[in-house]
Kinemage of the C-alpha trace (Angstrom):
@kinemage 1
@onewidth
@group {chain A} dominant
@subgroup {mainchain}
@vectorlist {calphas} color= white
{ca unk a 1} P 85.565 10.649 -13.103
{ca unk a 2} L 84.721 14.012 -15.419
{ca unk a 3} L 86.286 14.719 -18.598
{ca unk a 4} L 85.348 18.038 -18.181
{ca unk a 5} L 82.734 20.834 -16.461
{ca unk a 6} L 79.698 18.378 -16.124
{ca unk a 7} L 80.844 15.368 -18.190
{ca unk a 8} L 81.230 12.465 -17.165
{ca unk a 9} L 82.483 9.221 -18.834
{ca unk a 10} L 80.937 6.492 -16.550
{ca unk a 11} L 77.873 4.290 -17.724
{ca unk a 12} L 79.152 5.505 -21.993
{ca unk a 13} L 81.570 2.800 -22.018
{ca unk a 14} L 84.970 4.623 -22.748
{ca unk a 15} L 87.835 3.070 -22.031
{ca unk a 16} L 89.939 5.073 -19.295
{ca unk a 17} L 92.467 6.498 -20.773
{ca unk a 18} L 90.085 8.902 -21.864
{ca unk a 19} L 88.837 9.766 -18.571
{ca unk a 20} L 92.668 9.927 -17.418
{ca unk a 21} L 93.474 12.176 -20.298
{ca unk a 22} L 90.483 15.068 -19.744
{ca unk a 23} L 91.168 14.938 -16.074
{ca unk a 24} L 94.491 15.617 -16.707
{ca unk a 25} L 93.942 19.003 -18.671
{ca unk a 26} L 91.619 19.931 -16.577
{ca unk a 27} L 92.868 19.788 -12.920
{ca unk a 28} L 96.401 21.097 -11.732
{ca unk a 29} L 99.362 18.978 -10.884
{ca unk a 30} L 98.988 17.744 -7.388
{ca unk a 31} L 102.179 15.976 -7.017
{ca unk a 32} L 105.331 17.449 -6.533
{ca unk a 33} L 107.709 17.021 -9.202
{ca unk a 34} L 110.249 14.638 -7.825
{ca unk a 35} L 106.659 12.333 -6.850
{ca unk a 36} L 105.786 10.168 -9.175
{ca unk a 37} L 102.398 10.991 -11.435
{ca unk a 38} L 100.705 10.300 -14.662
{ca unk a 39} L 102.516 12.849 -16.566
{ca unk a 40} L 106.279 11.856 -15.547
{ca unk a 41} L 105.082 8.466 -16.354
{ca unk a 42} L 103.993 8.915 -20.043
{ca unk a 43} L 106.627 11.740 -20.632
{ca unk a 44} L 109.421 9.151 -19.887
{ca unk a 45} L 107.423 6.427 -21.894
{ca unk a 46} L 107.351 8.931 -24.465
{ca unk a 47} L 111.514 9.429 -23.818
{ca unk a 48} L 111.887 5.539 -24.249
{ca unk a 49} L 109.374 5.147 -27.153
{ca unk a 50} L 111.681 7.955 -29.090
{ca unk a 51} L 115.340 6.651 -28.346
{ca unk a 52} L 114.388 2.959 -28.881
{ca unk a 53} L 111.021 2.545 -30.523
{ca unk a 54} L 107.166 1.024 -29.141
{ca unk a 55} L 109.127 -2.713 -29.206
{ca unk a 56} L 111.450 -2.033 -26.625
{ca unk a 57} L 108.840 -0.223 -24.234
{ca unk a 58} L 108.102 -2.131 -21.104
{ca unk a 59} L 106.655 -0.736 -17.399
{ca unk a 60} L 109.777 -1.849 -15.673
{ca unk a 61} L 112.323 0.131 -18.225
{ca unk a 62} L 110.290 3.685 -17.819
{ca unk a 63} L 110.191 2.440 -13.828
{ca unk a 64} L 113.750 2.299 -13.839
{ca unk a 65} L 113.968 5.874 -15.412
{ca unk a 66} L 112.109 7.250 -12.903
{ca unk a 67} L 113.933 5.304 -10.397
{ca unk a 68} L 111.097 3.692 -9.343
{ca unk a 69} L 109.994 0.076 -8.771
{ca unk a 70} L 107.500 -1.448 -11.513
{ca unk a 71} L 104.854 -1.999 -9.526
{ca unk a 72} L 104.843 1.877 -8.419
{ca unk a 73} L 103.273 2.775 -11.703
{ca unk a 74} L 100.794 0.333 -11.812
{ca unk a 75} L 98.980 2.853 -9.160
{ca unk a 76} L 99.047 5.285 -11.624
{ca unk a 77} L 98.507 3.680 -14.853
{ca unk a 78} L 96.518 0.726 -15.198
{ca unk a 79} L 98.524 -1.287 -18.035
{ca unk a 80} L 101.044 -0.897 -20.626
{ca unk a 81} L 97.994 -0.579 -23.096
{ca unk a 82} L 96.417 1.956 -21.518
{ca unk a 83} L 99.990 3.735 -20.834
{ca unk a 84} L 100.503 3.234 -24.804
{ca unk a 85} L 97.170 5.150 -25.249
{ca unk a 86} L 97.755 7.815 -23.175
{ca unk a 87} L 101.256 8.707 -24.735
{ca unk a 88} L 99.983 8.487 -27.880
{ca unk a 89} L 97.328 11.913 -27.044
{ca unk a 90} L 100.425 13.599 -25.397
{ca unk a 91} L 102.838 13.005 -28.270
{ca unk a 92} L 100.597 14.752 -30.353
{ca unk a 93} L 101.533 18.335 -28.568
{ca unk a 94} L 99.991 21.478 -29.646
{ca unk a 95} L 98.392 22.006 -32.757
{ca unk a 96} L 99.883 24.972 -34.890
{ca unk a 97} L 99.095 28.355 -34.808
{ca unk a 98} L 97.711 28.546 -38.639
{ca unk a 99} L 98.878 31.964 -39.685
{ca unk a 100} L 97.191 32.934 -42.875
{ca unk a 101} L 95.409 35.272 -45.180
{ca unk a 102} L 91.343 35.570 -43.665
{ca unk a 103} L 89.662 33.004 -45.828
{ca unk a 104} L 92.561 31.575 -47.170
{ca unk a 105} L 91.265 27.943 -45.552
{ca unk a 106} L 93.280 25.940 -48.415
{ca unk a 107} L 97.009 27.790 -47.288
{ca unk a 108} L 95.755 26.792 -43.921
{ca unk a 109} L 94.911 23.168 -44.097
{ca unk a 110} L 98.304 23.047 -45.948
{ca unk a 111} L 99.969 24.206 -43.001
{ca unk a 112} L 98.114 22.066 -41.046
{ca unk a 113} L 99.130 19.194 -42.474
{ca unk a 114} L 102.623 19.796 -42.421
{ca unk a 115} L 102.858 20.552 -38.507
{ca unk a 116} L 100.521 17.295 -38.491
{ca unk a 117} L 102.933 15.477 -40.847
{ca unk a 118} L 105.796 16.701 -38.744
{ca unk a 119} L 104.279 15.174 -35.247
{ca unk a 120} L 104.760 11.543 -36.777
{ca unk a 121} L 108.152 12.256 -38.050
{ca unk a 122} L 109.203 12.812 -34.323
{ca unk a 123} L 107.424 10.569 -33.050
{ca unk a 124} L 107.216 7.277 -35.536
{ca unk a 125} L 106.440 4.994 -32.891
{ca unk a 126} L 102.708 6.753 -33.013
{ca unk a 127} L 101.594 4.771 -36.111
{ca unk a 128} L 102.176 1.073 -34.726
{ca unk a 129} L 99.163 2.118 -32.118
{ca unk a 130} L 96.197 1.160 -33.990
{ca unk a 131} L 93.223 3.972 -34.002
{ca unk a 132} L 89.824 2.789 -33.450
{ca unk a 133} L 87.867 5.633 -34.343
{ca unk a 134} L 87.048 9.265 -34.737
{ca unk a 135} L 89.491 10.867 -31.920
{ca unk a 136} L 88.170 11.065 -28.119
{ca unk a 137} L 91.119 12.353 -26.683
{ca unk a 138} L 91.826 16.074 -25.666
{ca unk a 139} L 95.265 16.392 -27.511
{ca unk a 140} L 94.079 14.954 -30.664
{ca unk a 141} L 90.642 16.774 -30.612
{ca unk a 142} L 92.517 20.241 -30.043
{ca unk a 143} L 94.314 19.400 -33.921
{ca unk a 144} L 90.694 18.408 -35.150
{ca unk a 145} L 89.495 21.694 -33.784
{ca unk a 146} L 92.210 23.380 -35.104
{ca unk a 147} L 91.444 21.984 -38.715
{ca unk a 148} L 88.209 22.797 -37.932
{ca unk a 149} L 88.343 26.473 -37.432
{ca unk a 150} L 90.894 26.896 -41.110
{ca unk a 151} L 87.195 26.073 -42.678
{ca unk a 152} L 85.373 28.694 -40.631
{ca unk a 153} L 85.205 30.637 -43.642
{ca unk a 154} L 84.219 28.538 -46.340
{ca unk a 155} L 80.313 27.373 -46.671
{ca unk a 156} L 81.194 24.153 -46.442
{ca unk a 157} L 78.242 22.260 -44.354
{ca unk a 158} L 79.381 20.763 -40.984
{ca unk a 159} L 79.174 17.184 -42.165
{ca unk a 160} L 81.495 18.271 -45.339
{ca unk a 161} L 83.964 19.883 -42.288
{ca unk a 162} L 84.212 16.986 -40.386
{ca unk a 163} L 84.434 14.683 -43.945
{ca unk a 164} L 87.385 16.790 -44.969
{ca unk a 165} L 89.436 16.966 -41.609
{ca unk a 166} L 88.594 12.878 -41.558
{ca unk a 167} L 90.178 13.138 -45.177
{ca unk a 168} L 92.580 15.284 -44.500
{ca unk a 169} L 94.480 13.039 -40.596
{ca unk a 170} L 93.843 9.785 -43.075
{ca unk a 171} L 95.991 10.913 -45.633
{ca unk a 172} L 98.863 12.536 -43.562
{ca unk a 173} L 98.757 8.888 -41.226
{ca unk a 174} L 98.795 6.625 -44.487
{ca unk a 175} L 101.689 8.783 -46.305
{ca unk a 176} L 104.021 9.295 -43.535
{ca unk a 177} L 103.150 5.470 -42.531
{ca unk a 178} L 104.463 4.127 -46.113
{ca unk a 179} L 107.105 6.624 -46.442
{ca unk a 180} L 108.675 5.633 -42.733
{ca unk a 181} L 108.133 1.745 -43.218
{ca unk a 182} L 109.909 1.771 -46.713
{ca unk a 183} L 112.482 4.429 -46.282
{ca unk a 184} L 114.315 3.506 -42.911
{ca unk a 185} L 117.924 2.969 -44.838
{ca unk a 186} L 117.559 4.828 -48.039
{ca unk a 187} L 115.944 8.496 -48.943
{ca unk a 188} L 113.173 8.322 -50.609
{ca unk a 189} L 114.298 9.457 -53.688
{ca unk a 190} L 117.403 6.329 -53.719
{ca unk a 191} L 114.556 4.157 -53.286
{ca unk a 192} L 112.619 5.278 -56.269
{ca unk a 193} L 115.667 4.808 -58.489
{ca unk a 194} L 116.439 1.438 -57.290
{ca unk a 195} L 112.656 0.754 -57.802
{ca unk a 196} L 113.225 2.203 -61.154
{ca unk a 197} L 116.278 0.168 -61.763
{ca unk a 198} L 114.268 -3.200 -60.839
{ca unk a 199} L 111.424 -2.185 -63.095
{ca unk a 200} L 113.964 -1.654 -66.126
{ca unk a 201} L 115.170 -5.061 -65.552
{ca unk a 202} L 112.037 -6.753 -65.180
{ca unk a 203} L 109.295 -5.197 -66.787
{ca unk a 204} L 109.596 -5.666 -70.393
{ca unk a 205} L 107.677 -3.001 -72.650
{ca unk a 206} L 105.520 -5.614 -74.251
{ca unk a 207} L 103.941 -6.850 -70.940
{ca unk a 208} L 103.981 -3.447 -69.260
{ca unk a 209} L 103.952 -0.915 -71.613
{ca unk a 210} L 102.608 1.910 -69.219
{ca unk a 211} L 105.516 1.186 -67.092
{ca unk a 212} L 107.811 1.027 -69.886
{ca unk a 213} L 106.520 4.973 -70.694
{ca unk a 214} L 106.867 6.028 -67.154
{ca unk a 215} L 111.141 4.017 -67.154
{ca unk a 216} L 111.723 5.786 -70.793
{ca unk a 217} L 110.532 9.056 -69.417
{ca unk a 218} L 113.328 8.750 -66.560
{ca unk a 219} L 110.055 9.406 -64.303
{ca unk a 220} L 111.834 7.829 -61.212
{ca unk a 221} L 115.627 9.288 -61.398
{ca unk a 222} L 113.581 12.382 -59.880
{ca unk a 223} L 110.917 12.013 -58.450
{ca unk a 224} L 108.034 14.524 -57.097
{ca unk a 225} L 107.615 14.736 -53.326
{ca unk a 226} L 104.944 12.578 -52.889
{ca unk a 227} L 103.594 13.963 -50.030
{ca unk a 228} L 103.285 17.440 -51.285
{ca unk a 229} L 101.730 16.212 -54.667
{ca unk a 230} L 99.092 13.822 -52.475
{ca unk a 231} L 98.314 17.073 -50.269
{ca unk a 232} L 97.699 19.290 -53.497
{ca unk a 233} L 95.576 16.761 -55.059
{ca unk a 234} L 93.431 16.695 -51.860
{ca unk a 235} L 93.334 20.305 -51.449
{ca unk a 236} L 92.396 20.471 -55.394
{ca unk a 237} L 89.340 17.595 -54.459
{ca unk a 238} L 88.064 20.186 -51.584
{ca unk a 239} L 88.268 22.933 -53.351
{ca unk a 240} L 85.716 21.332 -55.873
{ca unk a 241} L 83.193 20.540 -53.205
{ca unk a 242} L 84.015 24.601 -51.745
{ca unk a 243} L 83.009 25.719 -55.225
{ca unk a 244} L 79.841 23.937 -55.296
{ca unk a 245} L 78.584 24.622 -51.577
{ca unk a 246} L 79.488 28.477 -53.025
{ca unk a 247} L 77.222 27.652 -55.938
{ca unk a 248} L 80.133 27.939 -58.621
{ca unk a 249} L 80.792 25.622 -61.457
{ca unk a 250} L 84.101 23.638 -60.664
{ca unk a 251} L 87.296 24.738 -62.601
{ca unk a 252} L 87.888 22.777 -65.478
């Protein structure tokens, strides 16, 4: 099996998904639509994952769906790990079109991230899969090429490219992850003032006087939007190490 013009994935250990995933993109459908195939299969998995989250998933509910037995799609999918795997790269869609100023790679990123940010928000169920390792896949290597290309401009070496983009899907994944596991019933900024009201009660000034500044200040009736403030401070952090591949001082 290829995973594209000349590639092949046999005798480098990947596990098949992969190989199902670049032969996908890169051949045409060859199953009529009301046949069954790989891509009805994840799209409905996908369907199920979004109405009733990863927990209730199962091979014989997206069977029934299709209105097909079970055992039909083990001919196309190999288990309900691998299916998890491949619906994972397809949630992920296309990356953005990043419409900015030429050079203007910190806009970009921004946007980036949002449209990245966005893809988890309709799709929660993505961050209970667990990610091994730098991305494989064709869907979520087109949004690393996409971040990619919004440094094209900078002097940034490739290694500092590929740091930042790591940087960068790390700390959309890890914000989104907290914000959706603590923030199911309440918006986020309820939960900061009942935080804020449990601090007041139990964090007396003597024993936590930092806190006790932050509670005075009123510092979580409103809170900042913590994912915009994260993605600024990041931004700020690369546009340090910009500044010194340009051979400028860092602002201070």
């Amino acid at each position: 099996m290829t995973t594209g013009e000349g590639t092949s994935t046999e005798g480098v250990g990947l596990p098949n998904s992969i190989a199902v995933l670049w032969e996908l993109r890169n051949r045409e459908q060859r199953t009529a639509r009301t046949g069954l195939s790989v891509e009805r299969i994840v799209t409905a998995a996908i369907e199920s994952a979004d109405a009733d989250g990863l927990a209730g998933l199962s091979m014989s509910r997206v069977a029934k769906s299709l209105d097909f037995g079970t055992m039909s799609l083990y001919r196309h999918v190999s288990s309900k790990d691998e299916l998890r795997q491949l619906m994972l790269d397809m949630a992920y869609g296309t990356p953005p079109r990043i419409d900015t100023a030429d050079g203007d790679w910190r806009a970009g990123l921004e946007q980036w991230a949002r449209a990245f940010q966005e893809v988890f928000h309709r799709h929660p169920w993505m961050l209970q899969i667990s990610v091994s390792g730098p991305p494989l896949e064709p869907g979520q290597l087109s949004w690393l090429e996409c971040g990619l290309r919004t440094l094209g401009g900078t002097t940034l070496r490739p290694d500092d490219k590929l740091s930042v983009m790591m940087l960068m899907i790390g700390y959309v994944r890890n914000n989104v992850q907290m914000s959706l596991g603590v923030t199911q019933d309440f918006s986020e900024a309820d939960l900061m003032a009942n935080y804020g009201r449990a601090l007041a009660k139990y964090a007396d000034s003597a024993s936590f006087p930092a806190l006790a500044e932050l509670l005075e200040a009123g510092a979580f009736d409103e809170p900042e939007d913590d994912f915009t403030f994260g993605l600024q401070r990041v931004l700020d952090g690369i546009e340090v190490l910009v500044r010194i591949r340009n051979g400028e001082k860092p602002l201070t």
